[in-house]
C-alpha positions in Angstrom: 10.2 -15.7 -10.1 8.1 -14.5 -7.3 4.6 -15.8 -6.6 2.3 -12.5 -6.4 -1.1 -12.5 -4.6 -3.3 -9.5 -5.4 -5.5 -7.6 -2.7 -7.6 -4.8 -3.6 -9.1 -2.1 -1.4 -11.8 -4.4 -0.7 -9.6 -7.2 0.8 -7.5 -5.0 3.1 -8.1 -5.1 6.4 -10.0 -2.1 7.8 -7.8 -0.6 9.8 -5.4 0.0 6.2 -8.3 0.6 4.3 -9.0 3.6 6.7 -5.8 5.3 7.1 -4.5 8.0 5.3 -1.1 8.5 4.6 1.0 12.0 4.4 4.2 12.5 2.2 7.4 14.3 2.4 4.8 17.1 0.8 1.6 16.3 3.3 -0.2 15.1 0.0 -3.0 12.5 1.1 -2.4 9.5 0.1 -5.0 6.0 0.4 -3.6 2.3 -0.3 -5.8 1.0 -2.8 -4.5 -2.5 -3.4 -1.9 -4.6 -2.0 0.5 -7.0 -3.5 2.2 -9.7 -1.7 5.5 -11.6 -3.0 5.9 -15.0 -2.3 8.7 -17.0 -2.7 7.5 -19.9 -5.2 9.7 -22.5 -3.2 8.9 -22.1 0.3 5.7 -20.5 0.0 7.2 -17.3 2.2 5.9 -14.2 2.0 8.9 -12.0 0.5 7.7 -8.8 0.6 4.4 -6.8 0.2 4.0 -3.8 -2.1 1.4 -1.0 -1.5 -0.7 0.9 -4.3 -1.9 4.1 -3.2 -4.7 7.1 -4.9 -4.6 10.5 -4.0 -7.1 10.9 -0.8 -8.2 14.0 -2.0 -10.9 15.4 -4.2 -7.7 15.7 -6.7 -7.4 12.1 -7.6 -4.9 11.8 -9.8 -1.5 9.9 -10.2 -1.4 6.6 -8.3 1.8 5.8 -6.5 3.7 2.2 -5.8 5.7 1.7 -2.6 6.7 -1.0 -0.2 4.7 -1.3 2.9 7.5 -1.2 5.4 8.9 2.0 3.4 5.5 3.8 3.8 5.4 2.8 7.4 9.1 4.2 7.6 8.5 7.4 5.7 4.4 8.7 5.7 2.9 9.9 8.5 -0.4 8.5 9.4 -3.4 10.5 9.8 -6.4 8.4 11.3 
């Protein structure tokens, strides 16, 4: 099983903390935490997951995706 290290917003560095990410549907999107997976043998980093919040006054439902795939698929909006 995969060794998971836990970032929050706080933790990020600033230039992810500041960027703003637009879906398929130009919804604003924050990451609010990161998680990283490490493989318990090697120590390796495996694979990172992002948590983002709604960036709009709308809050709302929180969504899970991994960080290459948002880089791949959201636009950014700085």
């Amino acid at each position: 099983m995969a060794e998971l290290e836990y970032r929050d917003a706080d933790e990020l560095p600033a230039t992810l903390r500041r960027k703003v990410f637009l879906d398929l549907s130009e919804q604003r999107w924050r990451v609010t935490a990161l998680v990283i997976h490490r493989d318990p043998k090697s120590g390796k980093e495996t694979k990172q997951v992002a948590f983002l919040r709604r960036a709009d006054s709308s809050g709302g439902r929180e969504w899970e995706i991994p960080l290459t795939s948002l880089y791949e698929t959201a636009e950014v909006e700085e």
